[in-house]
MIDOSE-1310 file (N, C-alpha, C; in nm, 2 decimals, decimal comma, always signed):
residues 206
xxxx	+0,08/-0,12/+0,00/+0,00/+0,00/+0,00/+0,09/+0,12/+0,00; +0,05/+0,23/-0,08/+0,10/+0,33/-0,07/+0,15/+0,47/+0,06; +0,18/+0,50/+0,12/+0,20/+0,59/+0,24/+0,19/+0,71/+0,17; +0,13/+0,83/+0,23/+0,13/+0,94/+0,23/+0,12/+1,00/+0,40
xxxx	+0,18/+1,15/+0,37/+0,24/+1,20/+0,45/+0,10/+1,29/+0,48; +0,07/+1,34/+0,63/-0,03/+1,39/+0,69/+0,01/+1,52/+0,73; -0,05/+1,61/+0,67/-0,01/+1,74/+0,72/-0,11/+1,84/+0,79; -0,02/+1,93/+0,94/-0,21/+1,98/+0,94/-0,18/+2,15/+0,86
xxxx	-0,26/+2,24/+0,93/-0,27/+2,35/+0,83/-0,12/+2,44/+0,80; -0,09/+2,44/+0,88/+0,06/+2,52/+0,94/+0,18/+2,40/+0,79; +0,12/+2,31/+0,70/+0,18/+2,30/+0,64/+0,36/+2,20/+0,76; +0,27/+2,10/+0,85/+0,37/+2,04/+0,94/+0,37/+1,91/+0,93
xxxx	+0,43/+1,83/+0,88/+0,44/+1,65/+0,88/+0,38/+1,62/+1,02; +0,28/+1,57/+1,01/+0,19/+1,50/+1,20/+0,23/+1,40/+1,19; +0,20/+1,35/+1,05/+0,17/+1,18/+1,07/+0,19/+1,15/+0,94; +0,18/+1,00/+0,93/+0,12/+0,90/+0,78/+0,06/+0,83/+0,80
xxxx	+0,01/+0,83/+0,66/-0,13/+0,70/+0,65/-0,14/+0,61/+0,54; -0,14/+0,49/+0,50/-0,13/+0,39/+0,40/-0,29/+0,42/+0,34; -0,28/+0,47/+0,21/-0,38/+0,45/+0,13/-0,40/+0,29/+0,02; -0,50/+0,28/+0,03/-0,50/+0,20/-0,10/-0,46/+0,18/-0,25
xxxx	-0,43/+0,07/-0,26/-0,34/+0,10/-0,42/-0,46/+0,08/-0,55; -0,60/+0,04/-0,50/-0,71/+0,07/-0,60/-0,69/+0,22/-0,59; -0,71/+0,27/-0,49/-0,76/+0,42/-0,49/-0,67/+0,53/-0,54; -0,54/+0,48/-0,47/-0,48/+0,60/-0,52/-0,36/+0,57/-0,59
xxxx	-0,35/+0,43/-0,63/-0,23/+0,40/-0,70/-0,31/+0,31/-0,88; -0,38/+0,31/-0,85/-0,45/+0,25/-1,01/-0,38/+0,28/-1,10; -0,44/+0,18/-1,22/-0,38/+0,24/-1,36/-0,50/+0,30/-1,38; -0,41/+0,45/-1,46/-0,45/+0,58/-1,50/-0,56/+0,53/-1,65
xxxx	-0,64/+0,54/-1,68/-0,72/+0,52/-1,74/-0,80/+0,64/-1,83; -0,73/+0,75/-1,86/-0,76/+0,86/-1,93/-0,89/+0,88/-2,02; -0,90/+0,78/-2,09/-1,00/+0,75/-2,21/-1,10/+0,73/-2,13; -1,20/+0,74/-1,97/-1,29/+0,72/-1,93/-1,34/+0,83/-1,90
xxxx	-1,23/+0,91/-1,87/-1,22/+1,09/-1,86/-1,36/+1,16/-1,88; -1,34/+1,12/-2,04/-1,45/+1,20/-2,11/-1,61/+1,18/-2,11; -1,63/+1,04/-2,11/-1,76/+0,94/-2,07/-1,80/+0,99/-1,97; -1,75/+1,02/-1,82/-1,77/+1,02/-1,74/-1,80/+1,15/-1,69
xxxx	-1,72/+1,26/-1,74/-1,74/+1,42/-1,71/-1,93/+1,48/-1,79; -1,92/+1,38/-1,95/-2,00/+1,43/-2,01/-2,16/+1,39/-1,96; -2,17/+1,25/-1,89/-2,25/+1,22/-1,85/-2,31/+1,30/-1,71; -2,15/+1,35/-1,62/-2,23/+1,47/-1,51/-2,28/+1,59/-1,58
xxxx	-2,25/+1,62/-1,68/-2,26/+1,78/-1,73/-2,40/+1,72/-1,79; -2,44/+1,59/-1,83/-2,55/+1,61/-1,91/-2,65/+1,58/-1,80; -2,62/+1,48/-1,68/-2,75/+1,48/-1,60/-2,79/+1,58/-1,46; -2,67/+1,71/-1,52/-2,72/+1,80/-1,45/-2,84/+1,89/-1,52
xxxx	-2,83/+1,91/-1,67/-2,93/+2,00/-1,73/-3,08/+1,93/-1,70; -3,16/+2,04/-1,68/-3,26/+2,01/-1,65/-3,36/+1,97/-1,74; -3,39/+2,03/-1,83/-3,48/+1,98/-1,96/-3,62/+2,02/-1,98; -3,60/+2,11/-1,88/-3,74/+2,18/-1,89/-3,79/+2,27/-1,98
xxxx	-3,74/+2,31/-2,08/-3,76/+2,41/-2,14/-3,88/+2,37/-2,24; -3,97/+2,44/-2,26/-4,04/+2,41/-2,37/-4,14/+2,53/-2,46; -4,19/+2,48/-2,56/-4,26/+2,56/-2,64/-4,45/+2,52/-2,68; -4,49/+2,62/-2,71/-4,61/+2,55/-2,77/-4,69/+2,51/-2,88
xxxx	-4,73/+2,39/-2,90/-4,72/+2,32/-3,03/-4,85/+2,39/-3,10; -4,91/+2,37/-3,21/-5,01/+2,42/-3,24/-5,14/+2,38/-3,22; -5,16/+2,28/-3,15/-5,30/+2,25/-3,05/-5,25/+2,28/-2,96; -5,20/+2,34/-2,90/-5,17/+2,41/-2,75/-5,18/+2,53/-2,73
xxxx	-5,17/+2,64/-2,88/-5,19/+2,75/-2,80/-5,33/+2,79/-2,81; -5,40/+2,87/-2,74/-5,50/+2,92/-2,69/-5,61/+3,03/-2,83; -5,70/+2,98/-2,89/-5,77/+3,10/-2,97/-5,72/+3,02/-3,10; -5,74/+3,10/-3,23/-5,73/+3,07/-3,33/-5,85/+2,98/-3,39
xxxx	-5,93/+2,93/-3,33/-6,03/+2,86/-3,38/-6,12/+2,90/-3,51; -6,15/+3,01/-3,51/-6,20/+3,06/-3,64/-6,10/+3,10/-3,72; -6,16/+3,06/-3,86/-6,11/+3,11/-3,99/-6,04/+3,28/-4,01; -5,94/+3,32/-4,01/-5,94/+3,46/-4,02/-5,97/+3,54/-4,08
xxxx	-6,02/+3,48/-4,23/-6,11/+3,54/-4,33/-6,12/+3,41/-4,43; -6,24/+3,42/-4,56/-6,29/+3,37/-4,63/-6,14/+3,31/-4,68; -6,17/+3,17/-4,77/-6,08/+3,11/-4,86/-6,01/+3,22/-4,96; -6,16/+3,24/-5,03/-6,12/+3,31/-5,17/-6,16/+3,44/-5,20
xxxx	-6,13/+3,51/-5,25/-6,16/+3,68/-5,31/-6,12/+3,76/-5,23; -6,02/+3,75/-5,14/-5,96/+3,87/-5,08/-5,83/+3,89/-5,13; -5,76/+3,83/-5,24/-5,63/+3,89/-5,27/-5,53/+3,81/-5,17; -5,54/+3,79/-5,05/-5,47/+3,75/-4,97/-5,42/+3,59/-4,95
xxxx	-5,32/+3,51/-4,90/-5,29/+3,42/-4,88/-5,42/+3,31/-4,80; -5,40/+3,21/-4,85/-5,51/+3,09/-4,73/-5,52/+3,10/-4,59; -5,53/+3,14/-4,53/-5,57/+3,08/-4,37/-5,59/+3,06/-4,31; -5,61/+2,92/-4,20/-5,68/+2,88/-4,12/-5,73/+2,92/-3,98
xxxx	-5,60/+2,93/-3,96/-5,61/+2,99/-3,82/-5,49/+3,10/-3,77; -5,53/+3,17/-3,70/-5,44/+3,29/-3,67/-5,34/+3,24/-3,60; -5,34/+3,10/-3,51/-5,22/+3,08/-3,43/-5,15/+2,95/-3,55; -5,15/+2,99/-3,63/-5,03/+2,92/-3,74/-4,88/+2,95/-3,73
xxxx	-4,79/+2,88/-3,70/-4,62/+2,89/-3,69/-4,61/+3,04/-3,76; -4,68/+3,04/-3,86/-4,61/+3,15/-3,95/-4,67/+3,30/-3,89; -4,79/+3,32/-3,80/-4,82/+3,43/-3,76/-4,77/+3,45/-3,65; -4,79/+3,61/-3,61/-4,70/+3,64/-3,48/-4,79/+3,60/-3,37
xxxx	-4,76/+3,55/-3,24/-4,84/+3,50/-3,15/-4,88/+3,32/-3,18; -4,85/+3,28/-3,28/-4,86/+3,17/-3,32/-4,78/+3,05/-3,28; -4,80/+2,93/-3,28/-4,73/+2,79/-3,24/-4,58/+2,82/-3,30; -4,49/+2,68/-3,22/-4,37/+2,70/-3,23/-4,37/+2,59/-3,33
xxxx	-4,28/+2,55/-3,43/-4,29/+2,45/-3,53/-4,12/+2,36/-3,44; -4,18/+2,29/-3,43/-4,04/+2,17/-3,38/-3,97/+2,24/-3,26; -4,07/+2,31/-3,21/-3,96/+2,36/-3,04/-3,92/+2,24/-2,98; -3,83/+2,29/-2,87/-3,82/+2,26/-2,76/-3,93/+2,19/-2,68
xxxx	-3,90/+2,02/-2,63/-4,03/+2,00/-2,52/-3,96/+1,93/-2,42; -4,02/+1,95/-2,30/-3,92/+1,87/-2,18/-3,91/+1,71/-2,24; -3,79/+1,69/-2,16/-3,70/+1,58/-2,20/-3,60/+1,58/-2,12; -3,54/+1,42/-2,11/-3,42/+1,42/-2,03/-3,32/+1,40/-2,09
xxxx	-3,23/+1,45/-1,98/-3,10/+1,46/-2,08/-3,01/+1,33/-2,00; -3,06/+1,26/-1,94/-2,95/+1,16/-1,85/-2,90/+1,03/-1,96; -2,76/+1,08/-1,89/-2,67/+0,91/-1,96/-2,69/+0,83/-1,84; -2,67/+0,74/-1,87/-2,62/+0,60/-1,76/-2,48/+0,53/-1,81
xxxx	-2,39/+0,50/-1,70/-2,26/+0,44/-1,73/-2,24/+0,39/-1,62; -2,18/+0,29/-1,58/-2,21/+0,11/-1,51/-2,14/+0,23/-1,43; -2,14/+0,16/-1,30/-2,08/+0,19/-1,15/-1,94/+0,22/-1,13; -1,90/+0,06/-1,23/-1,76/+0,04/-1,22/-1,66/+0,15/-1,30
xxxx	-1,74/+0,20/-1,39/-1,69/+0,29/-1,51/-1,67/+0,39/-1,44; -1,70/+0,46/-1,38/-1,72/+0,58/-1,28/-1,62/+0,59/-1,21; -1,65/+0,45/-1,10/-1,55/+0,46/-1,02/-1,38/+0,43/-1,08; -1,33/+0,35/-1,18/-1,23/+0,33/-1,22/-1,21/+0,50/-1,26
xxxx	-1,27/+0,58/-1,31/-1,23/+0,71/-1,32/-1,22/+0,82/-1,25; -1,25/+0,74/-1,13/-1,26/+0,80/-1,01/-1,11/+0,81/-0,98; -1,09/+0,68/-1,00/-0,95/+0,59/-0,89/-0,86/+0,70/-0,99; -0,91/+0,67/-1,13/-0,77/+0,74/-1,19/-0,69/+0,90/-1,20
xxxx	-0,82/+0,94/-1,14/-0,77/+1,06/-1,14/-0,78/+1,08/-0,98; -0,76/+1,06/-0,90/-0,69/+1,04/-0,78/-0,54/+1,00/-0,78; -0,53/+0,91/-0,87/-0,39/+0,86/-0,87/-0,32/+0,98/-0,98; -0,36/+1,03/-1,05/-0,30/+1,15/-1,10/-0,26/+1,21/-1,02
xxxx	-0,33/+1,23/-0,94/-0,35/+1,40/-0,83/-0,22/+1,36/-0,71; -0,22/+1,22/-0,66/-0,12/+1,19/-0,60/+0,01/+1,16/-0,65; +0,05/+1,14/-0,81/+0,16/+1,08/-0,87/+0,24/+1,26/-0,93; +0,10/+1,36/-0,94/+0,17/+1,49/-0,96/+0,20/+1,55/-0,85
xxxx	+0,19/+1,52/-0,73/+0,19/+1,59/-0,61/+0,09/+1,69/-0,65; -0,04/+1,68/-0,69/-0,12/+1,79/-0,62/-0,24/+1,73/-0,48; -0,22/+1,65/-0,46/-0,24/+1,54/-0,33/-0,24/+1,62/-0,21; -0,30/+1,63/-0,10/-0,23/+1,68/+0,03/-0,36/+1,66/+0,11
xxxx	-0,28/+1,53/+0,17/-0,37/+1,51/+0,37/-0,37/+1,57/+0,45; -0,47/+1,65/+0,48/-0,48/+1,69/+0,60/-0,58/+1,64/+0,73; -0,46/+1,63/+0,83/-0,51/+1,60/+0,96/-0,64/+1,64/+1,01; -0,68/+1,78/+0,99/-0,81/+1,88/+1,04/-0,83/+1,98/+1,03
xxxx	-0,94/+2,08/+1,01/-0,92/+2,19/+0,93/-1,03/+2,28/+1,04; -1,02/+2,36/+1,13/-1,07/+2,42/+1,27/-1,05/+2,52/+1,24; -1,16/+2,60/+1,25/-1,17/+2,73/+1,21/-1,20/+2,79/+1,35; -1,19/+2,89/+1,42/-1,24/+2,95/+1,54/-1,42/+3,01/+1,52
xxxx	-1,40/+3,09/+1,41/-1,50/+3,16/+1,36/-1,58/+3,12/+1,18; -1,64/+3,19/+1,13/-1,71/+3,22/+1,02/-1,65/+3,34/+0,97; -1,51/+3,33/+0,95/-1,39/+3,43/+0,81/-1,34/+3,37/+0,74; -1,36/+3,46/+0,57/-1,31/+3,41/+0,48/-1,16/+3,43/+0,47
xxxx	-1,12/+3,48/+0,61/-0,94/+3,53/+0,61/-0,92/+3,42/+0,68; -1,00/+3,32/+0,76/-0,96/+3,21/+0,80/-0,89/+3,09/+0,68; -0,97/+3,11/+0,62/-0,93/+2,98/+0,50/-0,83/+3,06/+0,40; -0,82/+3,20/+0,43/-0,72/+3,22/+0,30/-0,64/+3,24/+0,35
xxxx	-0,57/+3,25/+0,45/-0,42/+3,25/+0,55/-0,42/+3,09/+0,54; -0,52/+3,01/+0,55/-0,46/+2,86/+0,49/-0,39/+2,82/+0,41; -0,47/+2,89/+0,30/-0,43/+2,85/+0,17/-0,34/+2,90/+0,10; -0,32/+3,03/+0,17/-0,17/+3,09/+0,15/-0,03/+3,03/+0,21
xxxx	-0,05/+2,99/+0,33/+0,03/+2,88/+0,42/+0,07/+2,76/+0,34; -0,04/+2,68/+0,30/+0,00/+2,57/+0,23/+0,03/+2,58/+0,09; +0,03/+2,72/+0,01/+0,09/+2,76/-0,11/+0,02/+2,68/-0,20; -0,14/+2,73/-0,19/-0,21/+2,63/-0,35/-0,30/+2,73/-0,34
xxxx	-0,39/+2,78/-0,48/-0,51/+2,78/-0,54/-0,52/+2,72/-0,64; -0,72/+2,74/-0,67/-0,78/+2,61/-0,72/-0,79/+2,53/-0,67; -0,82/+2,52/-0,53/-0,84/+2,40/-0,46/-0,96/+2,33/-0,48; -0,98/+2,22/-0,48/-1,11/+2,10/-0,35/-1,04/+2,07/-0,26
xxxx	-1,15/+2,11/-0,13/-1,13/+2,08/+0,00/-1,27/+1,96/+0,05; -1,19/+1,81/+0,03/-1,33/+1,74/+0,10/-1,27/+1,75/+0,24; -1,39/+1,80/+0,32/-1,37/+1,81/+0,45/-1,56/+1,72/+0,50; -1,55/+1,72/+0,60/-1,71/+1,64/+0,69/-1,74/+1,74/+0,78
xxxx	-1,93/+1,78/+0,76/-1,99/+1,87/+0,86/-1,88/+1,97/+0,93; -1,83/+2,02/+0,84/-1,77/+2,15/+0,89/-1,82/+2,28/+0,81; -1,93/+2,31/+0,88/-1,99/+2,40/+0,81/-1,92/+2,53/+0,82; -1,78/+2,57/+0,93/-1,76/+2,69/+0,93/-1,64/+2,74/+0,82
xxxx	-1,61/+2,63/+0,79/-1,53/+2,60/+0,66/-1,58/+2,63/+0,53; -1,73/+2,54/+0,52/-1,80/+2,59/+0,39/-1,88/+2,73/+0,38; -1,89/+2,75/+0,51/-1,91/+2,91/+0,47/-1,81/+3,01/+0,46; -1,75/+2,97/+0,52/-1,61/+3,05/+0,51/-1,54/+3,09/+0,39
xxxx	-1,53/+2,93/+0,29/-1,50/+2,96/+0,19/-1,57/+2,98/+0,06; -1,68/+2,98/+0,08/-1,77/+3,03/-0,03/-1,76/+3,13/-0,11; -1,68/+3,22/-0,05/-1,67/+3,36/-0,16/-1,52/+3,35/-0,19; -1,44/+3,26/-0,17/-1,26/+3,24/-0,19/-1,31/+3,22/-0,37
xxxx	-1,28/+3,27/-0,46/-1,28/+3,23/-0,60/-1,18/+3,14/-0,63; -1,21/+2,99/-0,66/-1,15/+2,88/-0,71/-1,13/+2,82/-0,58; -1,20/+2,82/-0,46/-1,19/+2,69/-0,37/-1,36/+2,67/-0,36; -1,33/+2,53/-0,37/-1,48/+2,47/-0,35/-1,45/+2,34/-0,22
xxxx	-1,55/+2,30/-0,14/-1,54/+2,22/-0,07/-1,66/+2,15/-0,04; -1,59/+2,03/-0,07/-1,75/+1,91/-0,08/-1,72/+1,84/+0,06; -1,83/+1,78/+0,07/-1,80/+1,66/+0,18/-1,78/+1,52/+0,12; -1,73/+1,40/+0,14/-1,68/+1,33/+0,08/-1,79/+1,22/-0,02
xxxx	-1,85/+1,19/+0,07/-1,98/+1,15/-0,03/-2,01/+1,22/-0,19; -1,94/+1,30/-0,18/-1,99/+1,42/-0,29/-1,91/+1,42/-0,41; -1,77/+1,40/-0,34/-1,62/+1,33/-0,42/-1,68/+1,32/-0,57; -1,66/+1,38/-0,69/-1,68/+1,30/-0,84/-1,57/+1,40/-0,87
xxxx	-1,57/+1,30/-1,00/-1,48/+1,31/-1,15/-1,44/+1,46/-1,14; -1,57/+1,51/-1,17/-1,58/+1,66/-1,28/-1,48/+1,77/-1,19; -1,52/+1,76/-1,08/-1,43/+1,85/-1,00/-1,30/+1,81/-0,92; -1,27/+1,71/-0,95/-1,14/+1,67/-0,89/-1,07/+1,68/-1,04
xxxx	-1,10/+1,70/-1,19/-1,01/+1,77/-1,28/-1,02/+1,92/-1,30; -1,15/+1,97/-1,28/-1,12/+2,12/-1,27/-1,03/+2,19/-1,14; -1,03/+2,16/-1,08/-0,96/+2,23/-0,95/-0,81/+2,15/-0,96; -0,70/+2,22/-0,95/-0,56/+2,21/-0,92/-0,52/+2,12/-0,83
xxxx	-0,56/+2,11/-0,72/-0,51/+2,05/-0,63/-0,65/+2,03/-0,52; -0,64/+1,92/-0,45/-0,71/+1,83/-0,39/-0,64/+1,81/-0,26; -0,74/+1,84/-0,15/-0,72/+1,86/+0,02/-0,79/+1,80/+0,06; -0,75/+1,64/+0,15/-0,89/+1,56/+0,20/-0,78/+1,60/+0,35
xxxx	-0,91/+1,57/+0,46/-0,87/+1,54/+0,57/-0,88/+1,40/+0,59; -0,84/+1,36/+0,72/-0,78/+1,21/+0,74/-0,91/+1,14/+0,76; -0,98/+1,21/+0,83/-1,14/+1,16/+0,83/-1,18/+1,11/+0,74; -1,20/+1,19/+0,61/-1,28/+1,20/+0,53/-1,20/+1,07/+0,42
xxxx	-1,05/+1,07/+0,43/-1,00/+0,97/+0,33/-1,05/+0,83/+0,38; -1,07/+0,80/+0,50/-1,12/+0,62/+0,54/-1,27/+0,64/+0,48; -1,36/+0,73/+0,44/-1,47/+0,70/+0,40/-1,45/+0,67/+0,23; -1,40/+0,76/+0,13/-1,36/+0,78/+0,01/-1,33/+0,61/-0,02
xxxx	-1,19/+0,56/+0,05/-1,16/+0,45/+0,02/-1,24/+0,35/+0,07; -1,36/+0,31/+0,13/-1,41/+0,25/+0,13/-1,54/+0,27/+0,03; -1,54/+0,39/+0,01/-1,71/+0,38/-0,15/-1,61/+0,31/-0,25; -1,50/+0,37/-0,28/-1,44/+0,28/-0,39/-1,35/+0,18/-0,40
xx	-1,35/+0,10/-0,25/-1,30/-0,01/-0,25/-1,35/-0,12/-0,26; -1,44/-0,17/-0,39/-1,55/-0,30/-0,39/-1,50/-0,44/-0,40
């Protein structure tokens, strides 16, 4: 099993901890990357958007004038695609946008970009993350200390952390359950505490 080094905020060796070599030592698997980011980005859109077909919209029932002898074109009805106020021709109608891709597919791209993050050193355990108060100068004397932006910080029920850092631009912090793909490649570098890593390797240890 692999060892990594425990650090707490002050950027100080505490401890170490043997990670798993599914988790954080895998083979890197790149080509799952894409499958797997496109699938969150598509079953986050909602799909509600829609338009109204031409038995849907409201009125138009009568003829707008006679067939013939007005000079003018045919028309049925006033709510025709072609008049203003009229139906939409091939809109938009709710619909889902969700992919499905097996468990294992996920997680193998999970593993692999974990093992990226640890094989570049953008990796870093931390012991615990104790805020006194609700300041966003608390988390940024952190993050200046440990010399990163662009962070993920999975931290657990520490809400004075998530509020804290909510307005830091480019630090986000999930709780570990939360852990996916899409944001462990947008963000730089990756901050679990020691807590939070025995949960992680156990969802993806099957």
């Amino acid at each position: 099993m692999a060892i990594l080094d425990v650090y707490n905020t002050q950027k100080q060796k505490v401890a170490e901890v043997e990670v798993a070599d599914a988790v954080f030592d895998a083979e890197i698997k790149e080509h799952l990357f894409y499958d797997v980011v496109r699938m969150q980005l598509a079953n986050r859109r909602s799909g509600t958007s829609a338009t109204k077909s031409r038995g849907e919209v409201s009125g138009g029932g009568k003829k707008p004038w006679r067939q013939k002898g007005t000079g003018r074109a045919r028309a049925g009805s006033s709510r025709s695609p072609l008049w203003r106020g009229g139906a939409v021709t091939f809109g938009p109608k709710p619909r889902s946008f969700t992919i499905n891709l097996p468990k294992k597919v996920r997680r193998q791209a999970l593993c692999s970009a974990l093992t990226m993050k640890r094989k570049t050193d953008r990796l870093m355990i931390l012991d615990k993350i104790e805020l006194p108060d609700i300041k966003t100068r608390h988390v940024a004397q952190i993050l200046t200390t440990l010399g990163a932006q662009r962070v993920l910080i999975i931290d657990e029920h520490n809400e004075r952390l998530q509020l804290s850092a909510r307005n830091i631009p480019g630090v986000k912090v999930l709780r570990p359950e939360g852990l996916n793909l899409y944001d462990v490649l947008s963000y730089e570098n990756l901050y679990i505490t020691q807590p939070c890593l025995e949960k992680i390797q156990r969802r993806l240890v099957a």
